[in-house]
N, C-alpha and C positions, 0 to 999 in steps of 0.2 A: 507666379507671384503668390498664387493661394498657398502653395504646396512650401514657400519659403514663410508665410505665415504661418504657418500650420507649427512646422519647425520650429519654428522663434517660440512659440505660446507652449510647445512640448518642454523645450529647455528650459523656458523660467519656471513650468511646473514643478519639472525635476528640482530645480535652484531652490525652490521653495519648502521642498519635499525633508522631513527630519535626515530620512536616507543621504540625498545629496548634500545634505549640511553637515552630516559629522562625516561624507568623504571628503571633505574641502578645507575640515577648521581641523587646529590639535585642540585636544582638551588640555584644559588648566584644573590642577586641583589643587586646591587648601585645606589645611585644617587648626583650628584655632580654640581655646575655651576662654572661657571667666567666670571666677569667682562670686557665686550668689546667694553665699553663707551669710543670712541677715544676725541682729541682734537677737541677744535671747532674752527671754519671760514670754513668749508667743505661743498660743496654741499649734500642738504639730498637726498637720496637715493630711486630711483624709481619715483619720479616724470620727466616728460620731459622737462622738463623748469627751466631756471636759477633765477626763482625767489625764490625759495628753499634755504638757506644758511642757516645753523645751527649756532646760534649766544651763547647759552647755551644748558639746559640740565632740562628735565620737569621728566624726570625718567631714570634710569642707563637701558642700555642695558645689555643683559646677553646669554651666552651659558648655555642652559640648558640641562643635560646629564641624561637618564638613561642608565646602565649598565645589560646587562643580560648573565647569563654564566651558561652553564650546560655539564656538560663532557668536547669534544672536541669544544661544539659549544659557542662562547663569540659573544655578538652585542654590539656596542652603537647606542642608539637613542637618536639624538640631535636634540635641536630648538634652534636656535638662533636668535635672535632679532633682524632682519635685511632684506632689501628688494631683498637679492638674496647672494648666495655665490656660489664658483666655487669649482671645481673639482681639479684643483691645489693647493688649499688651503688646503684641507682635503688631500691630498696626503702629504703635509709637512707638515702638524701636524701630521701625523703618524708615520715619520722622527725624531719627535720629543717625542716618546714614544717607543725605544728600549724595545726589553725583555717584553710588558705587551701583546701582544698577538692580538695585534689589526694593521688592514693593509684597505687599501682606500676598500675593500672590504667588510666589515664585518664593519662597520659607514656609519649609516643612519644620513645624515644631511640635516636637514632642513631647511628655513628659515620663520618665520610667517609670512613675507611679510609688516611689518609695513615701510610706507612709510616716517616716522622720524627716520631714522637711517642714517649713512653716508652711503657715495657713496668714489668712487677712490681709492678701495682695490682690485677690480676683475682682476684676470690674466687679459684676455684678453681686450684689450684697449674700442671695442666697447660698451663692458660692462660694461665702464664708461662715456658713453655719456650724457653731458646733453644738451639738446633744447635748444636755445632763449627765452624769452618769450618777452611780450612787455615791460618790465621795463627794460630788461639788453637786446639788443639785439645779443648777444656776439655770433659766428658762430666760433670762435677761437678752440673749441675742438671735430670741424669735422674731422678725423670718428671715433674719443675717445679719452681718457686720458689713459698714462700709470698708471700703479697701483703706490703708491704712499708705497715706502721701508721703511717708521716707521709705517703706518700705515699698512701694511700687514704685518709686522713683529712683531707689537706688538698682531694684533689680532689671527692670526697662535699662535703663543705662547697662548693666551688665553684659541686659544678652545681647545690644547692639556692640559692645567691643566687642565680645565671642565673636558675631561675625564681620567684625572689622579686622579685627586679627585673621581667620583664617580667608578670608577675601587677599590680604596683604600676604598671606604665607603661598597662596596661587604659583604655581608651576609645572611643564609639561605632566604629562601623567596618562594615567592607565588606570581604567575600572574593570570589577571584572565581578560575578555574583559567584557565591559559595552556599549551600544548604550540605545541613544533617538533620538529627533528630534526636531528642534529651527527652529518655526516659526517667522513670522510677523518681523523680524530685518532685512532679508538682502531684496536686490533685482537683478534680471536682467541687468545690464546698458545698453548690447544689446540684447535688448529684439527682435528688427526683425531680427536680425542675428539668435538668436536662433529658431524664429520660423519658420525658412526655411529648419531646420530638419524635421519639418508637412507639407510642401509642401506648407507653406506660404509664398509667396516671394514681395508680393505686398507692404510690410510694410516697406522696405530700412533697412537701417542696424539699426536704432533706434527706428521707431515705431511700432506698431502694441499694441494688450494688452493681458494681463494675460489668459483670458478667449479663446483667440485663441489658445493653447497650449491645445490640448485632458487631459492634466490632471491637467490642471488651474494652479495656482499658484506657491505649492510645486513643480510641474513640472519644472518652471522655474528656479529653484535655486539648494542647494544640502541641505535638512534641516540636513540630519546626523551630530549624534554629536556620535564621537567615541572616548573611554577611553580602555588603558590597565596600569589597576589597577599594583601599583607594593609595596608588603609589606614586611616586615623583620620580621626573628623571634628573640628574645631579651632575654635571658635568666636571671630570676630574684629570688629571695628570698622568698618565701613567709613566713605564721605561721611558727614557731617551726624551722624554718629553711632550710623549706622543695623549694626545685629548682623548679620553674615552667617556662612555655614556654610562653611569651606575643606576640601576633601579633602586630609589629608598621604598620601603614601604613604610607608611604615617600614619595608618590607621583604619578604619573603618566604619559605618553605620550598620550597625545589627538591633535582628528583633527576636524575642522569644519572649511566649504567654505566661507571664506568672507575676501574681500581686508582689506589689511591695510592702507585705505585711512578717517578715520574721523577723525584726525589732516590736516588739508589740508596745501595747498604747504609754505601759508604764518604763518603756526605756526610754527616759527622760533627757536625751542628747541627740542632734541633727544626727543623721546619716542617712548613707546613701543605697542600707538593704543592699539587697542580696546584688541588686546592680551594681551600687558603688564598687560592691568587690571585684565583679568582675567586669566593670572599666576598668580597674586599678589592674587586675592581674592580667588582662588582656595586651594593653598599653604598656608595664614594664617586661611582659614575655619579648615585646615585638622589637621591643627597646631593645634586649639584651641579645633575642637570637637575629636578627637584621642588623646590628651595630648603628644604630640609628644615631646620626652624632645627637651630641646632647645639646646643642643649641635651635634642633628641630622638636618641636611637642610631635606626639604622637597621641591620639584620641579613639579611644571606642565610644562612639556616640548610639548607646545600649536603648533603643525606643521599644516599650512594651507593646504585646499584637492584642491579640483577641484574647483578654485575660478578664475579663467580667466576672467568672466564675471558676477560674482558675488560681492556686495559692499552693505556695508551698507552706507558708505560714500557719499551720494548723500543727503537722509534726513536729516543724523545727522553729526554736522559739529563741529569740536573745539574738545578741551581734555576732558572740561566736559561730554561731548558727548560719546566720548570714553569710559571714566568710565563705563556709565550708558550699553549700549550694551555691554561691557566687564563682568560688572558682573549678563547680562543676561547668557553669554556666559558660566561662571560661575554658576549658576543655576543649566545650562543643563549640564553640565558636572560631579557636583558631584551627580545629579540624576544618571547619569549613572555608575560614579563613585562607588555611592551605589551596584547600582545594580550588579555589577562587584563582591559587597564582599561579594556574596551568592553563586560565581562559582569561586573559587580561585582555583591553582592547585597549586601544590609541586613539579611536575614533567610535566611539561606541556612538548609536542612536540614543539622541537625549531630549525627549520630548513632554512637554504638563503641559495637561487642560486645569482649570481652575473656574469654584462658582461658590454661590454661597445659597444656602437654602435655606426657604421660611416651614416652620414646620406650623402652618396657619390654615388648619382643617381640611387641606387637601385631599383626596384620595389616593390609594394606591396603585400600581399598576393594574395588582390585582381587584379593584373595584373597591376595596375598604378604606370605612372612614381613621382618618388620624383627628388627633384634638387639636385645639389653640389654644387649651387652656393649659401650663402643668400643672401635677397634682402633684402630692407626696402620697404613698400609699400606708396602710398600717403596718401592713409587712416590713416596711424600711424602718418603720419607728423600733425593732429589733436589733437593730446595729449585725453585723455580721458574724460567723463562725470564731474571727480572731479578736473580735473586740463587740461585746454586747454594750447597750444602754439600759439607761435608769429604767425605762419602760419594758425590756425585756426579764430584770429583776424581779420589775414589781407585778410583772402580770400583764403588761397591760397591750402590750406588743409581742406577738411571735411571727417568725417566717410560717406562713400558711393563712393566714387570717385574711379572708377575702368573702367576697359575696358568694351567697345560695346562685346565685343566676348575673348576667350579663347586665350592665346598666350604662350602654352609649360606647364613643370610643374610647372609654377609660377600662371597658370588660369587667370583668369581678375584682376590682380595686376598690376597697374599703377609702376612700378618700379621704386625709385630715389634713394637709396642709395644700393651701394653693399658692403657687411659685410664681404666678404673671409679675412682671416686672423686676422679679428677684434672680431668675437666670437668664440666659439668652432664649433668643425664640428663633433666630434665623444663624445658621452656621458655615462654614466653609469647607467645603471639600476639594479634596486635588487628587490628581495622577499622575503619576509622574513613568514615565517609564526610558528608562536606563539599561541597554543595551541590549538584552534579550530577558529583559525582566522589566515590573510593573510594581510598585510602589500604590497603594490607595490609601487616603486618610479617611482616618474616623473619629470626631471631634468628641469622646465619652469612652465607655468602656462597653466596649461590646461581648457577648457572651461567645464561647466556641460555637454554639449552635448559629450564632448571627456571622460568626465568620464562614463559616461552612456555607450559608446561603452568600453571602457574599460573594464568595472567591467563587461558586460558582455561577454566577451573574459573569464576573466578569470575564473569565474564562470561557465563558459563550460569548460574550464581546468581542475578545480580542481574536477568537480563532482565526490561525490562518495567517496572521499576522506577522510571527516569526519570534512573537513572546511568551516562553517557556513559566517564568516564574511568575506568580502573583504572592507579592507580599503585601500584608494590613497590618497600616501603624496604628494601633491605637491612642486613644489620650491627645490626641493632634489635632493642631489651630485652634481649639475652643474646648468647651467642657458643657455636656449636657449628661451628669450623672453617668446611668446606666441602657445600654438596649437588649430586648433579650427579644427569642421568636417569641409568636401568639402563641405558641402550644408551653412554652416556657413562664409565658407572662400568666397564664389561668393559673398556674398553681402557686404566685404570688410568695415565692421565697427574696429574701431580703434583693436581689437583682429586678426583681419585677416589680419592688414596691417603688424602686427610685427611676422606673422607667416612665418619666416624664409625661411625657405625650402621647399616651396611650396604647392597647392592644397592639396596633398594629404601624405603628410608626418605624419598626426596623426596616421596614419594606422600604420607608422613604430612602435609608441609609442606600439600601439594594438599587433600584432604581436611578439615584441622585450619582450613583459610582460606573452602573452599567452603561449609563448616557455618557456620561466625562470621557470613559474607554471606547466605546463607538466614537465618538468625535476626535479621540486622538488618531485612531487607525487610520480613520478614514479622511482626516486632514481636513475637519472641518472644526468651526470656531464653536467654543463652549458656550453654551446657552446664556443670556445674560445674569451676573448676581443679583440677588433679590437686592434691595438698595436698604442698606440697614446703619444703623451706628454702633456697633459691638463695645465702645467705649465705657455707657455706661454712666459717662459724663467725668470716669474718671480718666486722668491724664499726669502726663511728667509735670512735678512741681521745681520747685528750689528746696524742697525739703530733704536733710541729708538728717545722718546719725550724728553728724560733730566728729572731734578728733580726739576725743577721749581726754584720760588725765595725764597733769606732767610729770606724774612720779611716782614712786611704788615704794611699800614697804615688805619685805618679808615677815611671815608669822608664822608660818612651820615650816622646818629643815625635813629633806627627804630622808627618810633610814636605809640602813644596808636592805640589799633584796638577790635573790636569785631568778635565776631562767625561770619563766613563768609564774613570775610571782609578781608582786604591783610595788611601789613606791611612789611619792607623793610629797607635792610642796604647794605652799598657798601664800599669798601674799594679798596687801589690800591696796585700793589706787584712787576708791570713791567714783571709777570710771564704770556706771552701773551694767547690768546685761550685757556684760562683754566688748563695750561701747570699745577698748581700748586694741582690741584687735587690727591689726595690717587687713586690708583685703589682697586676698590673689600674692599672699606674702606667708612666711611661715613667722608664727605665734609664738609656741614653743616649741622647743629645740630640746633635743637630751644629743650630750658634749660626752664622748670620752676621751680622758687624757690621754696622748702618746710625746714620751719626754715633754718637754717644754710647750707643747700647742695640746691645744681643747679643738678634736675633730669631731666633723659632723655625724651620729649614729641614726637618728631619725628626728622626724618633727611631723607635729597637726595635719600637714598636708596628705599621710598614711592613715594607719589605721591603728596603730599604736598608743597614741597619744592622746587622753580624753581630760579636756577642763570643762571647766564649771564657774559660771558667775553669777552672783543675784544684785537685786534693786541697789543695795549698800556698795557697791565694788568690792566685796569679797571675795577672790581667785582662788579654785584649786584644779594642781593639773596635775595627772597621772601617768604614769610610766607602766606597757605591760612588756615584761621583759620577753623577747623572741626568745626561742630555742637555743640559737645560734648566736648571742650574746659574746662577745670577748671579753673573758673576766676581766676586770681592772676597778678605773677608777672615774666614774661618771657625773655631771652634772645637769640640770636645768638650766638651759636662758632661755629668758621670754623678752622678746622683740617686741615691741607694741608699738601703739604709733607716734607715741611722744617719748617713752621712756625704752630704757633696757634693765635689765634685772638677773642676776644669776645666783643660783642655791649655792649651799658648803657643799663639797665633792661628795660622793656615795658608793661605798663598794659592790659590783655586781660579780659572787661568784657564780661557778655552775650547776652547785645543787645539787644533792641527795633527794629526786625526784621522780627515781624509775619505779615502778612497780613490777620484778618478774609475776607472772599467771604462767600456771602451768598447763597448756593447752594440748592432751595425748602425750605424746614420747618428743615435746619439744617445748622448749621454753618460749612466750613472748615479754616482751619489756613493755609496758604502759607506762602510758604519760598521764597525767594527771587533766581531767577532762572539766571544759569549760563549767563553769553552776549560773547556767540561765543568765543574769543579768550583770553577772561580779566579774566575767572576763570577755573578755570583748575582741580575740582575734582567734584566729582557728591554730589546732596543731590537732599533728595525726592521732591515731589512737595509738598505735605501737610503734616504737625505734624501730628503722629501716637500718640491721649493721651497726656493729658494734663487739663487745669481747662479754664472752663471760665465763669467769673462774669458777668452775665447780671445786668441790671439796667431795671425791669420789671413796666412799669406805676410809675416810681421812688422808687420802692425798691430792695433790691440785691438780687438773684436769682443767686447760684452755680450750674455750669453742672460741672462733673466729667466725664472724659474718662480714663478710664489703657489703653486700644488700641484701633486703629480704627480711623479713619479722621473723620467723622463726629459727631458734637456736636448738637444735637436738640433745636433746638430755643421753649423755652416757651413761653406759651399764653398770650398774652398782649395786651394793643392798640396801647404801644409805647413801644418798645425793645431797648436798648442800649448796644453796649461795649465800657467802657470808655478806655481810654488812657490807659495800661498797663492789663485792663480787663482781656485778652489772656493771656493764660501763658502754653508753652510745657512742658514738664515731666523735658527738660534740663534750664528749666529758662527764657527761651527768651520770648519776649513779644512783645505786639503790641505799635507803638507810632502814631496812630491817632485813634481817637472815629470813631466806624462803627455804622451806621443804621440797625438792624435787620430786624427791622418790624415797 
């Protein structure tokens, strides 16, 4: 009887065991988004300074959702388009999903950290502070704004569709993890902050260089690029009538380090940085090479890692900009992506510990005190590498300005502002780990050097275990600024000045994740959460935006335009800050005619298409004509949500646009290249393919390219292209004669 006891108490171990539970369940995956493009005249979000004001909309913002469930165990992982969200928010939207099985525990929410998105939705008020800069000197919403109840009420509601949608979109499925690694795009912005984890301290918080760093370059940054692949299976008809099983692929949760700062503070319209782009190009790649039917969404839910001090935003400035590192970004993720669809599971191990920590004077592992107070330091009153404030103009803040000597657990922090009651003090952390990989949140923005201690905490955790990858979400469940190491925090560059809670509080990060990962492996229950109200006291109201105006007028007709050139219409409705916009609906629309019907060419939901609205309901929206344009005859309709409205037609030819350069004994064709803030989508630098007619000692001479940038110049004493000579595979041509040779 002992030994059939014994038995019985082994098997329900096992039953209990993450192991026996995904041999026993199939998984369910979903993936779902919604629309959380508020009104405009709002400060954009994440930058320090009031020069930032969202005046329109260059790309919709979005909650992007996948869903994973197996047995007892259900997650969502969410990115949302935005430069931070809080812990209150994600706790009432789950207020707002009764009966589907999901609680602030078990939603991972992220944010990509683009710094065009709004601001004045965060519980807690500090967490809607913006700076002065020198153009607005305005100091009116020291030590923050309260959150602002249509606009946290409409986007709480949002991100609970997102995951009510992909909860409902749930079907058998397959996860699987992919890694690579993206060079040459980002960089360090404190780079001697970071080099003081080497023992370099000589360099102040900003200088020093790459090659001081023992492992050079990639040293300095996070190149990881991490995908968990997520597929459906679709059951179909084939011959004879016979059922078969297709794999769809629907998307993915990826992470890679790098701000959402190359829209800088004065591009004065939402978007979604360097992420947006590349959800958008990841999600229409997978569309078009998988055949994904078109009544399935497909989602890259793009969550930022360990990017505290990482940016591409310092070289590459503006939306075009954006594009172009986005769909590097892109690249490297369905490489990864791929690679993910050689190690798919049907029953992967799916396991999260979850807790919430007080950061209330504790100690650290290592014996050191952390504070209960936050500070803001002087350093922070600098504003950053991509966006300085009023106080770094005028003198009165730099990165590096810290104490002669050590004073408590704040260390050499020049201290001017105190934060108690204006941010959170107790935060949430989770682990999640999915299939032979490990997911860990980090509710702020932690620096490469804080993830490097990280990852390796838990990496001694989990040894042994059978989990290969540790990935780290940054910007997830909450928002406490910034964390950097002690060695990082002494030399007080603008990361160290917003680091909270003092010296040595990243330890708690360290600690609070390497416990979580002990108690998953080992199958023991997570320490209890600290017992807090993340709220804030704010919550979902009845407060919405309205439904705009009933009617529109037109007040300027679009002109002719070509490939990569702009056109524009405006009209007025009295419907203020965009009020009159559809949500999770397309706005405007650009129509080209084919005989008798006005066909769809694009609309706002791209990256094409930029309006603008102010206080008066004054509308104007913008057309940037692709490459790839079909000449004819096009117009504007805008959809709104009482009225419809369409321009007089507009002619788009294709343009005397090329530039031959004569590069050696070959010729390239240029395109005409973005100017910082006036064009707003990417194109290459040279035609790929194309014809071009020399005029050789005065006779015609055809080069033909199918691909490739360069045309070879033939032998002559005098080489010509005349006027139109150039021509790319889409039509476009050159309108002045070049000299070859």
């Amino acid at each position: 009887m002992k030994r059939l006891a014994l038995l019985a108490a082994a098997s329900a171990l096992l039953a209990a065991s993450p192991a026996a539970n995904a041999a026993t369940h199939e998984l369910l995956v979903g993936v779902g988004r919604a629309d959380i493009t508020p009104v405009t005249g709002v400060y954009k979000g994440g930058w320090a300074c009031t020069c930032a004001k969202a005046i329109g909309q260059q790309e919709r913002l979005y909650a992007r959702v996948v869903v994973l469930e197996e047995g007892k165990q259900k997650v969502a992982l969410v990115a949302e388009d935005l430069f931070a969200l809080s812990a209150g928010m994600v706790r009432d939207a789950v207020s707002l999903l009764p009966g589907l099985g999901f609680s602030e525990q078990n939603i991972v929410d992220s944010a990509t950290h683009t710094h065009s998105s709004q601001s004045g939705y965060m519980n807690f008020a500090g967490d809607n502070l913006i700076l002065p800069s020198t153009g607005n000197p305005d100091l009116s919403s020291f030590p923050g704004n309260p959150a602002d109840p249509a606009m946290y009420s409409f986007m709480t509601r949002q991100l609970a569709l997102a995951i009510r949608r992909a909860n409902a979109n749930r079907r058998p499925g397959a996860v699987g993890w992919g890694q690579t690694q993206l060079l040459g795009v980002t960089e360090n912005r404190s780079l001697g902050a970071h080099l003081a984890n080497y023992g370099v301290t000589n360099a102040g918080a900003n200088g020093g260089t790459v090659s001081e760093d023992p492992g050079g370059y990639p040293d300095t940054i996070d190149p990881a690029v991490n995908v968990i692949r997520v597929d459906q299976f679709r059951q179909s008809r084939g011959p004879q009538g016979r059922r078969r099983t297709r794999r769809v692929p629907v998307g993915m949760f990826s992470t890679f380090a790098n701000h959402g700062t190359i829209d800088h503070e004065n591009f004065w319209y939402y978007a979604g940085d360097h992420q947006g782009a590349a959800e958008r190009v990841v999600e229409a790649t997978i569309r078009q090479t998988a055949r994904v039917p078109t009544s399935q969404d497909v989602v890259n839910a793009f969550a930022n890692s360990d990017a505290g001090d990482v940016t591409a935003g310092i070289v590459n400035v503006g939306p075009a900009a954006a594009e172009k590192v986005g769909r590097e970004e892109a690249t490297a993720m369905l490489a990864a992506w791929r690679r993910a669809g050689r190690a798919m599971s049907r029953r992967p191990v799916l396991a999260l510990r979850w807790t919430r920590t007080c950061f209330c004077g504790q100690p650290t592992g290592d014996g050191f005190a952390t504070d209960s107070t936050p500070w803001v330091g002087k350093a922070a009153g600098a504003g950053s590498e991509e966006g300085r404030t009023i106080f770094y103009y005028e003198g009165a803040a730099h990165e590096g300005d810290k104490l002669p000597v050590d004073n408590g657990p704040q260390g050499d922090k020049i201290t001017v502002l105190r934060a108690t009651g204006s941010i959170s003090q107790a935060v949430p952390f989770t682990v999640l780990r999915i299939g032979d990989g490990l997911l860990a949140t980090v509710p702020a923005e932690p620096t490469v050097g804080v993830g490097k201690l990280i990852r390796a905490a838990l990496q001694a955790a989990v040894a042994g275990s059978g989990i290969r990858h540790v990935d780290i979400v940054g910007y997830a469940g909450d928002y406490l600024n910034y964390f950097t190491t002690p060695r990082e925090y002494e030399q007080q560059a603008y990361e160290g000045g917003f680091t909270m809670y003092g010296e040595y509080s990243s330890l708690i990060l360290r600690d609070t994740l390497a416990e979580l990962a002990k108690d998953l492996v080992t199958g023991r229950s997570a320490p209890p959460p600290y017992a807090y109200d993340p709220s804030a006291g704010v919550h979902v109201t009845s407060a919405g935006y309205g439904s705009g105006a009933a009617s529109a007028t037109a007040t300027a007709q679009p002109a002719a335009a070509v490939r990569l050139g702009h056109t524009s219409f405006s009209w007025t409705s009295g419907g203020a800050n965009g009020i009159d916009r559809p949500v999770d609906k397309p706005f405007v629309t650009i129509q080209r005619q084919a005989h008798r019907h006005w066909r769809w060419v694009s609309d706002d939901l791209g990256m094409q298409v930029e309006w603008s609205s102010d206080q008066g309901g004054a509308y104007t929206t913008a057309w940037e004509v692709p490459l790839t344009a079909v000449p004819g005859r096009y117009r504007f309709r805008i959809t709104a949500k009482r009225y419809t409205l369409v321009s007089r037609p507009f002619p788009i030819g294709r343009g005397a646009i090329l530039t031959p350069q004569v590069a050696g004994s070959a010729v390239q064709l240029g395109y005409p290249q973005p100017f910082l803030l006036n064009d707003w989508t990417y194109r290459p630098v040279d035609a790929s393919g194309g014809t071009i007619t020399f005029i050789v000692d005065g006779r015609r001479r055809v080069v033909r390219r199918h691909s490739g940038t360069g045309f070879p110049i033939p032998a002559g004493a005098r080489v010509l292209i005349p006027v139109g000579g150039a021509r790319d595979r889409y039509g476009n041509t050159n309108p002045q004669q070049i000299r070859a040779r």
